[in-house]
N, C-alpha and C positions, 0 to 999 in steps of 0.2 A: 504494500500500500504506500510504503514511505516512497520508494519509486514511481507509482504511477504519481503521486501527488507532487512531485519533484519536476516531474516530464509536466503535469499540469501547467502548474506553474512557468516555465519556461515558453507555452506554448503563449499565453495571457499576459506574460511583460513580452511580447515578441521578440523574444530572444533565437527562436526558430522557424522564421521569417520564409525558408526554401520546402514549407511542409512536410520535410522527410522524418519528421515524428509525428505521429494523429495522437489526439485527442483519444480517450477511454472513458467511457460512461460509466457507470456504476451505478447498478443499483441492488438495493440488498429487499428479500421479505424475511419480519423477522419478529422472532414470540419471545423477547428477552423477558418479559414480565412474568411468563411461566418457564419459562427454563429456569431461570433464577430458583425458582422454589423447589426444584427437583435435588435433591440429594446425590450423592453418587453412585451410590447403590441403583439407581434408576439404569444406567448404561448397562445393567443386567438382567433387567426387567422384561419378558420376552412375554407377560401377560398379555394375553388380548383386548383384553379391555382398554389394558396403559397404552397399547401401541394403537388400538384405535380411538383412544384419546388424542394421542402426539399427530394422527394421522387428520383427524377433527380440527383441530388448531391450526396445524401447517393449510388445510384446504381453506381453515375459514380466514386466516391473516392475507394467503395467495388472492383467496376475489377479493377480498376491500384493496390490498396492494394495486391490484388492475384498475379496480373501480375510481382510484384515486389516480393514478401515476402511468397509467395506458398511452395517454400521449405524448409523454414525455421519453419513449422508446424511442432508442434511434437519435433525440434531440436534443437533449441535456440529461445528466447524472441525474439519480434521486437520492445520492447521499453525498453528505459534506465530509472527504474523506479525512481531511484534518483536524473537524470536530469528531467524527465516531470514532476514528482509530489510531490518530495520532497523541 
């Protein structure tokens, strides 16, 4: 990430003026709010119920993802990678 955000930057003081670096989008779907509360005993959890919980969550955060950030593919990032991961 530190790299692509490094190439970003470069690209946005036009410092790389002959195009021969592109730009990279990013975007992330993502259930930090319930991961957080999983223990790590969970990575061994191979119940059906839990996996089709984890399965419920990832489908329900993917459509509001879409329903929100659908046009924005292709056209601009949907994460600030300096705030999330730097």
């Amino acid at each position: 990430m530190r790299a692509i955000a490094f190439v970003t930057r470069l690209i946005d003081e036009g410092k790389i003026p002959d195009g021969s670096l592109k730009r990279m989008l990013i975007h992330a779907i993502e259930a930090d709010d319930v991961m957080q509360k999983l223990g790590i005993t969970s990575k061994y959890n191979a119940d059906g119920n839990f996996l089709g919980h984890l399965h419920d969550t990832g489908y329900n955060r993917a459509d509001a993802w879409i329903a929100q950030f659908l046009d924005r593919i292709g056209v601009q990032s949907t994460v600030d990678i300096r705030a999330k991961y730097l």
